[in-house]
N, C-alpha and C positions, 0 to 999 in steps of 0.2 A: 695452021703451022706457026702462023707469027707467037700465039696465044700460047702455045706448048714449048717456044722458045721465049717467051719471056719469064714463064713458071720457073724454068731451066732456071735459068740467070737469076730469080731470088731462093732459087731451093740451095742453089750453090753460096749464095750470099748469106744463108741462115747457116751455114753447114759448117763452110769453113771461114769466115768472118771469125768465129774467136780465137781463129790460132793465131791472132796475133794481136798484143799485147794495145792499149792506149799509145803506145809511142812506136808501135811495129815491132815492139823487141819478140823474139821467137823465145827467149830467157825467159821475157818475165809470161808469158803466157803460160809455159811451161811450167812455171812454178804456182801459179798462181788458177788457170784456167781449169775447172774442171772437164774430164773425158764429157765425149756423148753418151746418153744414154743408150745409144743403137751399140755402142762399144763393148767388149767384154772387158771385165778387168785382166790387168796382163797376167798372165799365170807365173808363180813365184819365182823369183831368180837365186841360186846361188853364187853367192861370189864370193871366192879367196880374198882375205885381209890382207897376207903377205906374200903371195906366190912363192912359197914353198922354201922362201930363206924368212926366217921370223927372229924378230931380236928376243933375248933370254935376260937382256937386265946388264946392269954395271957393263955396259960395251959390246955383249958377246950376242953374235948371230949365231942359231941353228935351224938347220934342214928340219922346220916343219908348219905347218900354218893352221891358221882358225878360218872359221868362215862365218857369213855371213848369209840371211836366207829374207831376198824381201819380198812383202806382201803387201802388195799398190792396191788400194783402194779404187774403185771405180771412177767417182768424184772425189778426188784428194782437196781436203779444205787445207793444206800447206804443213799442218801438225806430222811429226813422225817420233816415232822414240824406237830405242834400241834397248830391246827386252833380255834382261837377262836370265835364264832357267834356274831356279834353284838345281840342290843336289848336293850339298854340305861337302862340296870341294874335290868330291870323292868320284860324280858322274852327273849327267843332265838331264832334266825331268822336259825334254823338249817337246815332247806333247803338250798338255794344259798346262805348262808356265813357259811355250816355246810359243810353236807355231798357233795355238788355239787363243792366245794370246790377241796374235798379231791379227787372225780370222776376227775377233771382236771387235779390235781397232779398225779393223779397213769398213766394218758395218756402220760407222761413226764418221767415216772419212779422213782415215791417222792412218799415215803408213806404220805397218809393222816393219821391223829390221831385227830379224832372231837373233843371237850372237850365241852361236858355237864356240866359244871360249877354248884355250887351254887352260887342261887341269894341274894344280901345281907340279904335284909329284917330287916334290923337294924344293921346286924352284916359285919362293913368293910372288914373282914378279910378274909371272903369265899373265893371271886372268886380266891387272888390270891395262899391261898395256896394251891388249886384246880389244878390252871395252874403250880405252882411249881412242884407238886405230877406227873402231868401227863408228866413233860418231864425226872424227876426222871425216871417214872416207861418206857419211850424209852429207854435209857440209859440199864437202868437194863434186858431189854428184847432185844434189838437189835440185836444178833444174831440171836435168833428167828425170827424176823418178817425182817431180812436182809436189818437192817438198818447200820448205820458206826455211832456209840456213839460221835462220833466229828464232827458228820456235824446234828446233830439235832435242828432244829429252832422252829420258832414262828410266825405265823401269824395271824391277827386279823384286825375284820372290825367293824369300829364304836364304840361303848363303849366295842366292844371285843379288838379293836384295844388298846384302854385303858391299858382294862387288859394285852393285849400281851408289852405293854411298861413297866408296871409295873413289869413283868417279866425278860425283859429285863434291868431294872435298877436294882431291889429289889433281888437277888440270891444269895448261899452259895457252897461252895463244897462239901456238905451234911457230914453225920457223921459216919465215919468211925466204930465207935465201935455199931451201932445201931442195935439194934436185928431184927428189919425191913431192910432186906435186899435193898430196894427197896432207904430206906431215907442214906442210904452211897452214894446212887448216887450224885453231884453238878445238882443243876437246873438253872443253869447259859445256856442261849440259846445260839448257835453259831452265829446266825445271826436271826433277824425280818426284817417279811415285815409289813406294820401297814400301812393299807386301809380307805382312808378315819375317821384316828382314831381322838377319842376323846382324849387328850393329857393333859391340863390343867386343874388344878380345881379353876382355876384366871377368872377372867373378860372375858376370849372370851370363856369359857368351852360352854358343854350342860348343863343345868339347870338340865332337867327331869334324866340324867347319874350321875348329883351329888347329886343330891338331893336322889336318889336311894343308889347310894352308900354311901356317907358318912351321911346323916340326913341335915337336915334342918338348924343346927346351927353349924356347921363343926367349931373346934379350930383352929388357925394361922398356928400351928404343926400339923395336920392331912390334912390340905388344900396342904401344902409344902408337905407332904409325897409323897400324891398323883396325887400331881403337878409333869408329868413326867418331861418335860424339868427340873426343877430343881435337877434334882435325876440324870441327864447325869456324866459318871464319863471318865475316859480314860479305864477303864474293861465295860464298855457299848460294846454288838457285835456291827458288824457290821448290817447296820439297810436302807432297802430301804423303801422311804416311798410314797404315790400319795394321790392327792387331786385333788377337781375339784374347781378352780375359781368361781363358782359359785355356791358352797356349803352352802344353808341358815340354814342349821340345824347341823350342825356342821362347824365352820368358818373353811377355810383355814388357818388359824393362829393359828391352833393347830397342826398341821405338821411343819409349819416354825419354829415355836417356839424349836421344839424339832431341826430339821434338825440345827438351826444357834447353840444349845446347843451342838450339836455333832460336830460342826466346828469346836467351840471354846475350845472343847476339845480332837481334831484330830482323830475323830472316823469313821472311813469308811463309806460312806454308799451315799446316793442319793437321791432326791428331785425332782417328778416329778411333774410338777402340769401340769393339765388339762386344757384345755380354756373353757370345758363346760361339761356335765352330774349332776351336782347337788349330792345331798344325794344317795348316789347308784348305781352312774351312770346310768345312765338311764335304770335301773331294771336290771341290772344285763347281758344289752347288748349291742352291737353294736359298735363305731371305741372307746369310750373312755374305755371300760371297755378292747375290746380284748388290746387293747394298756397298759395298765399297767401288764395286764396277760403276753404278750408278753417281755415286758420291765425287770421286775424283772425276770423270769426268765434267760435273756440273764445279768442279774447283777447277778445274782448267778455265772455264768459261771466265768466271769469277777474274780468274788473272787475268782474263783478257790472253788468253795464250792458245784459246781456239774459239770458232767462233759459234753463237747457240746455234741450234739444230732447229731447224724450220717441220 
């Protein structure tokens, strides 16, 4: 009996020993500790950005919200990004540029975080304080969901890619005095990946993504806003980007545009292009699409912004 209570007493000590932190913090274990492997990963949560009053831009709240959908990786290495779906403004490809996405990440140990956006429908300002809100509300939750508050990104495909640059240019270090705990957070991204993204709202954009977004008769000052390349700063993250040469529905020259904009203003980051796959890379399969999966994340490593893979 003594021999089968002393096993006890190190089977408990091997078990739950890591839940707690070098310094006992329950925080940092949290953030930081991988699940056990006897653990299931936790099955996906949806969660409202705004509980059902959502702001609309220039001051005005209305009756409606975005959400979010996360997908916790088993052993979380602390990475997470907030995936944006393409869908040229108009609807959401939440399948392979949503949730299948984030299924990929969590195989890598990155939490997925989907972002069901709002679609503009006259109003420019949706989608991105949508994408702002949702890397706020990682930040404000990462200990929970064991993520690391300074390695949270962005990624985005096609006019999601848009939005993930917008994000990437357009952020604050949120408001310290805010009774919404959630808007003290900064929605500045630590790095984007932007797939295949729409980038310009100049001469080489998508029509149907601008036209969605900003209306029909867009001002010189709202064309520029939302002209990423021009919005590049030296506080731009770092930002990997891919395209395929032979892209007819989004030119390749909306990735360059943005990558020579981040040259010229010493911004890390990487420019793959493809020799072929088109709009999608050819559905979502085969050497050009594993190839940029592959690619970015060995450029993650590279920055030191996740750690190699054993």
């Amino acid at each position: 009996m003594k021999r089968i209570a002393v096993f006890a007493l190190l089977l408990n000590a091997s078990v739950f020993g890591p839940c707690l932190g070098s310094n006992g913090s329950p925080e940092t274990a949290a953030v930081f500790s991988p699940q056990l492997p006897s653990q299931a990963a936790a099955a996906p949560e949806r969660i409202s950005l705004w509980n059902g009053k959502a702001p609309a831009g220039e001051g005005e709240t209305v009756k409606a919200d975005a959400f979010v959908t996360v997908h916790r990786p088993l052993k979380p290495n602390g990475v997470s990004m907030v995936i944006c779906p393409g869908g040229g403004y108009g609807g959401l490809v939440m399948g392979a540029e949503g949730h299948g996405i984030a299924k990929w990440l969590n195989q890598h140990g990155i939490t997925g975080i989907v972002l069901q956006y709002r679609l503009p429908r006259g109003n420019r300002f949706l989608p991105l304080l949508d994408a702002q809100r949702a890397i706020r509300l990682v930040r404000k939750r990462a200990g929970k969901w064991g993520c690391d508050p300074n390695r949270v990104g962005i990624i985005g495909f096609s006019a999601g890619g848009h939005l993930a640059s917008t994000a990437a240019t357009h952020f604050d270090g949120g408001s310290p005095d805010d009774p919404d705990l959630v808007n003290r957070e900064g929605c500045r991204p630590d790095f984007a990946i932007l797939v295949y993204p729409v980038i310009t709202m100049g001469k080489k954009t998508h029509g149907g993504s601008r036209s969605n977004l900003l209306g029909r008769a867009p001002g010189a000052k709202t064309l520029d806003y939302y002209s990423s390349e021009k919005q590049v700063t030296a506080e731009t993250p770092p930002t990997f980007l891919v395209h395929a040469k032979d892209d007819r529905v989004v030119s390749a020259d909306n990735s360059r545009l943005f990558y020579e904009a981040m040259q010229s203003r010493k911004v890390r980051g990487k420019y793959l292009e493809l020799p072929s796959g088109g709009h999608g890379l050819n559905g979502y399969k085969g050497p050009m699409w594993d190839a940029w999966q592959t690619q970015s994340l060995q450029w993650l490593v590279d920055e030191k912004l996740a750690p190699g893979e054993k």
